[in-house]
C-alpha positions as semicolon CSV with decimal commas, in nm:
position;residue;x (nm);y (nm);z (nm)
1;X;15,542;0,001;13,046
2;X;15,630;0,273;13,303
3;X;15,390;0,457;13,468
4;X;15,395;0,771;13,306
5;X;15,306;0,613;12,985
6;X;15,002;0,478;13,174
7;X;14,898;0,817;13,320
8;X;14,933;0,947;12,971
9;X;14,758;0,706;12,817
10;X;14,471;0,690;13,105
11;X;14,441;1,075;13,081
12;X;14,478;1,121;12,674
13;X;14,149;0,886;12,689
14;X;14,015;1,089;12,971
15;X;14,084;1,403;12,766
16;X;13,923;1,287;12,445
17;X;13,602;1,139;12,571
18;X;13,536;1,475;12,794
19;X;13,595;1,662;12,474
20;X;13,349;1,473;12,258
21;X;13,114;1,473;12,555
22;X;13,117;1,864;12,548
23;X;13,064;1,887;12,225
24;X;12,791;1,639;12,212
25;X;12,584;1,750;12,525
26;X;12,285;1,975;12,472
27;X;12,311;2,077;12,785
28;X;12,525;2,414;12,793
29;X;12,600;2,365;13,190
30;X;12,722;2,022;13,138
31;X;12,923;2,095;12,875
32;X;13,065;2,384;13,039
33;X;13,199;2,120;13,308
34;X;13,298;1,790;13,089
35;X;13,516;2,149;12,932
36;X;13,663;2,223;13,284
37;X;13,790;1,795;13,264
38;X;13,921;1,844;12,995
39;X;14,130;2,175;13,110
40;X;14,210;1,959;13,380
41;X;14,374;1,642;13,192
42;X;14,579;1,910;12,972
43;X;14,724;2,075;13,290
44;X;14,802;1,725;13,408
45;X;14,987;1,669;13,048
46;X;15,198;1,998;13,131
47;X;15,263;1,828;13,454
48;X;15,429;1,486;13,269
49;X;15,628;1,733;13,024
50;X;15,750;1,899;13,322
51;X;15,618;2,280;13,328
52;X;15,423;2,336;13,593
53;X;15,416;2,692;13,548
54;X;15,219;2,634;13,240
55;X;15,010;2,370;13,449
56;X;14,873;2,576;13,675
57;X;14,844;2,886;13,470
58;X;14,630;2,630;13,235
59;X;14,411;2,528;13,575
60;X;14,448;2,933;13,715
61;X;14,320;3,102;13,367
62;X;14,111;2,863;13,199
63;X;13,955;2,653;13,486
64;X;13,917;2,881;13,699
65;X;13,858;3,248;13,569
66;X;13,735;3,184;13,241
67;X;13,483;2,883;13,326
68;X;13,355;3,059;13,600
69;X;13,279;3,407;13,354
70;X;13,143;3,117;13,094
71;X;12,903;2,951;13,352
72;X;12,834;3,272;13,498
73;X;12,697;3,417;13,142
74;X;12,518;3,104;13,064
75;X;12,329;3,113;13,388
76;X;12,281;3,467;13,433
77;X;12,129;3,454;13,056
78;X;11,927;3,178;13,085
79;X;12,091;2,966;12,793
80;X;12,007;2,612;12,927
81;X;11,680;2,696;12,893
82;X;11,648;2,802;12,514
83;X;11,436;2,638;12,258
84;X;11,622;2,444;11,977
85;X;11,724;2,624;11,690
86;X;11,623;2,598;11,298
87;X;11,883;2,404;11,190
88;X;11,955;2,563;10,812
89;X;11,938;2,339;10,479
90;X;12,292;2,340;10,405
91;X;12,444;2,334;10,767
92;X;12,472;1,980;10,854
93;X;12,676;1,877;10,500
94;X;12,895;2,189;10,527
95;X;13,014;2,131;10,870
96;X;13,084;1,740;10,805
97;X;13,255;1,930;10,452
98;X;13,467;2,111;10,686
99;X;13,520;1,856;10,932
100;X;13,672;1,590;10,649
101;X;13,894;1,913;10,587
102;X;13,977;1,958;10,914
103;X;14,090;1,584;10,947
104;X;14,284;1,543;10,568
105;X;14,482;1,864;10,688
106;X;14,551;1,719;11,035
107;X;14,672;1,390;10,831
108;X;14,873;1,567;10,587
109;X;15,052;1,723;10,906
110;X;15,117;1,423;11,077
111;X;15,305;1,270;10,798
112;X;15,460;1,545;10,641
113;X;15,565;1,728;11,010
114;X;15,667;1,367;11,145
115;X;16,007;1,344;10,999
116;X;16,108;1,708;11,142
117;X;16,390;1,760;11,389
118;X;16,129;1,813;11,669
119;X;16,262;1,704;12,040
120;X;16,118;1,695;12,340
121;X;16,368;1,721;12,612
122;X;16,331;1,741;12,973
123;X;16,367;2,069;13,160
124;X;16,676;2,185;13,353
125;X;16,647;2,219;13,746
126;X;16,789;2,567;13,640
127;X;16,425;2,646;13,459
128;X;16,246;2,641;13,813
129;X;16,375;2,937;13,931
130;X;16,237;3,304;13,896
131;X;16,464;3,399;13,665
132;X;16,292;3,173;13,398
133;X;15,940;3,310;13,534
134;X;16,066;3,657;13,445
135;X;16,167;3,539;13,110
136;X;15,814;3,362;13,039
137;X;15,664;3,706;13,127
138;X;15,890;3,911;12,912
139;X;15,850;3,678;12,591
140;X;15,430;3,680;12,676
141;X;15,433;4,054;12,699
142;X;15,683;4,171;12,454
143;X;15,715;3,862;12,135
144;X;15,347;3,753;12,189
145;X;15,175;4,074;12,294
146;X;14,963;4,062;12,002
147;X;14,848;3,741;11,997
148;X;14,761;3,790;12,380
149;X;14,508;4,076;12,322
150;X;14,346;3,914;12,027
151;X;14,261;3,589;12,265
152;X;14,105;3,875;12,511
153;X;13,954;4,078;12,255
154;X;13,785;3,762;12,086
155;X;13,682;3,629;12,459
156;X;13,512;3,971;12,507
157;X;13,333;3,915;12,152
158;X;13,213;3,644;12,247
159;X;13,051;3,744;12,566
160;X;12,907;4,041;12,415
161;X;12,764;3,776;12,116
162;X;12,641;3,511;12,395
163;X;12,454;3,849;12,540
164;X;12,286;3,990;12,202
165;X;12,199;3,661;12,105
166;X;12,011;3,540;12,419
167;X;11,858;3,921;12,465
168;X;11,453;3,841;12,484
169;X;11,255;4,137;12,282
170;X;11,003;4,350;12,486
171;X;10,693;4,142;12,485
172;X;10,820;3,820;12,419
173;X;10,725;3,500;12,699
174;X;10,956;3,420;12,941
């Protein structure tokens, strides 16, 4: 066993049980940060494939800039301190509904996708240069332009939504 199996496996753990910890914490500040772990363990995984470029973009964007708008909005808002929902009728059965769908498809993928011709190779020395930079820019800005302003447009939506829906009405306790 070599030791980056070891790291992979040691962080792949590390990654999962921060991810079920943010999604399990009621907490909204704490989950914020178990999310920042996790964001941290995937940058690490860039780091074992070789891209570091993609590393620390993944620690420059996410860890830094958009954590620190997300904790930012929670705080400013005041959403660690609001009371527990109503939790509807139907809400709890349609989300484990959607979750056993969410796992059968994930299945299906693994078994059906595992045959493909897909290879993971290691990088060329020639890829750390600033030619290849130039080339990740071009291909973000020109082939995946769209997709790039819908992940800023829904970010944005989702600010706005954390706003309206923490907004206290005129009157209302504090």
């Amino acid at each position: 066993m070599n030791t980056e199996l070891i790291v992979f496996l040691v962080l792949s753990l590390v990654a999962i049980v921060t991810a079920i910890v943010m999604l399990l914490h009621r907490n909204p500040v704490y989950s914020a940060l178990f999310l920042v772990l996790n964001f941290i363990a995937v940058a690490v995984f860039y780091l074992l494939l070789g891209a570091p470029f993609i590393a620390m973009a993944q620690i420059t964007v996410y860890a830094g800039a958009i954590m620190v708008l997300f904790l930012f909005v929670i705080m400013l808002l005041g959403a660690e301190r609001l009371p527990d929902a109503k939790v509807l009728r139907l809400q709890r059965p349609l989300a484990y509904g959607l979750a056993i769908v969410l796992a059968a498809e994930t299945i299906y993928l693994l078994f059906t996708k595992a045959g493909s011709n897909l290879v993971v190779t290691t990088p060329d020395a020639s890829l750390n240069t600033m030619e290849s930079l130039r080339e990740i820019a071009m291909e973000l800005f020109n082939r995946f332009l769209l997709p790039f302003e819908v992940t800023s447009i829904l970010l944005l939506v989702a600010m706005i939504g954390a706003i309206v829906l923490s907004k206290r009405e005129k009157g209302e306790p504090k």
